[in-house]
C-alpha positions in Angstrom: -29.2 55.9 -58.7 -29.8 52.3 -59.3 -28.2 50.6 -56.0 -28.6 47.5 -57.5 -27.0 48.2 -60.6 -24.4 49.8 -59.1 -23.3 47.0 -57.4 -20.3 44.8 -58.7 -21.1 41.4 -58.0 -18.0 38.6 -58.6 -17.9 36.1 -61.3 -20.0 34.2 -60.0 -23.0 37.0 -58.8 -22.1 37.0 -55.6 -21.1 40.4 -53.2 -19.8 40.1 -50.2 -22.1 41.1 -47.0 -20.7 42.6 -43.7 -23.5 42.6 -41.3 -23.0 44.7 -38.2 -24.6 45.5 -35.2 -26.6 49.4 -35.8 -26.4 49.9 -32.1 -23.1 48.7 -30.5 -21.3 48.2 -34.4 -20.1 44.7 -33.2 -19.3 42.7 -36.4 -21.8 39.9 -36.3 -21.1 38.1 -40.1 -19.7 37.8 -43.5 -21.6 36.1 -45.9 -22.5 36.6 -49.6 -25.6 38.1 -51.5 -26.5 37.8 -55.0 -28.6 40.1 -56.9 -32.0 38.3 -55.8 -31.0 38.1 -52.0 -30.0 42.2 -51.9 -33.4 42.7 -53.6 -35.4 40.9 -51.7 -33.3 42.6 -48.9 -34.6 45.9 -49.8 -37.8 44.8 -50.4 -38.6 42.8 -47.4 -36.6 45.0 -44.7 -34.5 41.4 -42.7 -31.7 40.2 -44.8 -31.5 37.5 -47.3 -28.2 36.0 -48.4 -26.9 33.4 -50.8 -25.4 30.1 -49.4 -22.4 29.8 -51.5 -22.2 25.4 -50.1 -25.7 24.9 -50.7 -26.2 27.2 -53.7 -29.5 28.6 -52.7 -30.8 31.8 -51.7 -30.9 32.0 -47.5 -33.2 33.9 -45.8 -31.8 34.3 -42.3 -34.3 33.7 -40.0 -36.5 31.7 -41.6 -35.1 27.9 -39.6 -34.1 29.8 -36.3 -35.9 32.6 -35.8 -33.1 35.0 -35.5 -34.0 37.8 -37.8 -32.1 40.4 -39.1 -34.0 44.2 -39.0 -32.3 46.7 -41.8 -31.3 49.8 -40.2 -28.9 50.9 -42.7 -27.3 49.7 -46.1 -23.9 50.7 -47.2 -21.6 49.7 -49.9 -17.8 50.6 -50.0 -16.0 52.6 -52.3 -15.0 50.0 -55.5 -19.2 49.5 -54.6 -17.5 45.4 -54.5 -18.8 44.5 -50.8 -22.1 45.8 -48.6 -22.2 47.0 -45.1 -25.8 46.0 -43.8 -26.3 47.8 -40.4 -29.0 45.7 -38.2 -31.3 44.5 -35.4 -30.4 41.1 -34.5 -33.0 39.0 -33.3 -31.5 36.4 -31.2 -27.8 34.9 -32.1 -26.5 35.7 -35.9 -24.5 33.0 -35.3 -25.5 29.3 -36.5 -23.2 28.0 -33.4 -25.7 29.9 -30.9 -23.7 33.1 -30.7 -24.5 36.7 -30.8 -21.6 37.0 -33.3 -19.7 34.6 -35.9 -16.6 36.5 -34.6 -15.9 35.1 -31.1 -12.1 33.7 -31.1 -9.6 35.0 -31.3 -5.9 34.0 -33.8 -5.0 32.0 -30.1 -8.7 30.1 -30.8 -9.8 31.2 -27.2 -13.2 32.2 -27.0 -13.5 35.9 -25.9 -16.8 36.7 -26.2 
């Protein structure tokens, strides 16, 4: 099997990303991969995304430091979004925190 290929990428060549926590399974992010980014995530072993405002491949990381190891990569059953189990280096969040998802619907911060 072709992961790749197999794959359904949007439109606009863009998947959806879920990246998760392999240890604790805390959702950390959503963000998006094109065909480039998911290869070079295979290839390289940290994640690389697509930045859908600044239309540019995104390898996260590379400004702050805050890796992302692969541990695992899983895709759902219409193969239309990815799962990407990982290490985290540091905060996946580009606000500081360990995880994008830290409010709640009230807006209170609960992690």
């Amino acid at each position: 099997m072709d992961f790749l290929e197999t794959l359904k990428f949007d439109e606009k060549g863009l998947i959806p990303v879920i990246t998760q926590d392999y240890k604790t399974g805390q959702v950390l992010m959503l963000a998006y991969a094109n065909k480039e980014a998911m290869s070079l995530t295979l290839e390289k072993g940290t994640v690389h995304y697509y930045s859908r405002s600044r239309q540019e491949l995104w390898h996260k990381g590379d400004t702050s430091g805050h890796f992302q190891y692969v541990k695992e990569i899983l895709f759902d059953c219409d193969a239309d979004a990815v799962l990407i189990k990982i290490e985290q280096k540091g905060a996946a969040c580009h606000t500081g925190k360990y995880s994008c998802f830290y409010r709640n619907h009230k807006g209170e911060e609960v992690l």
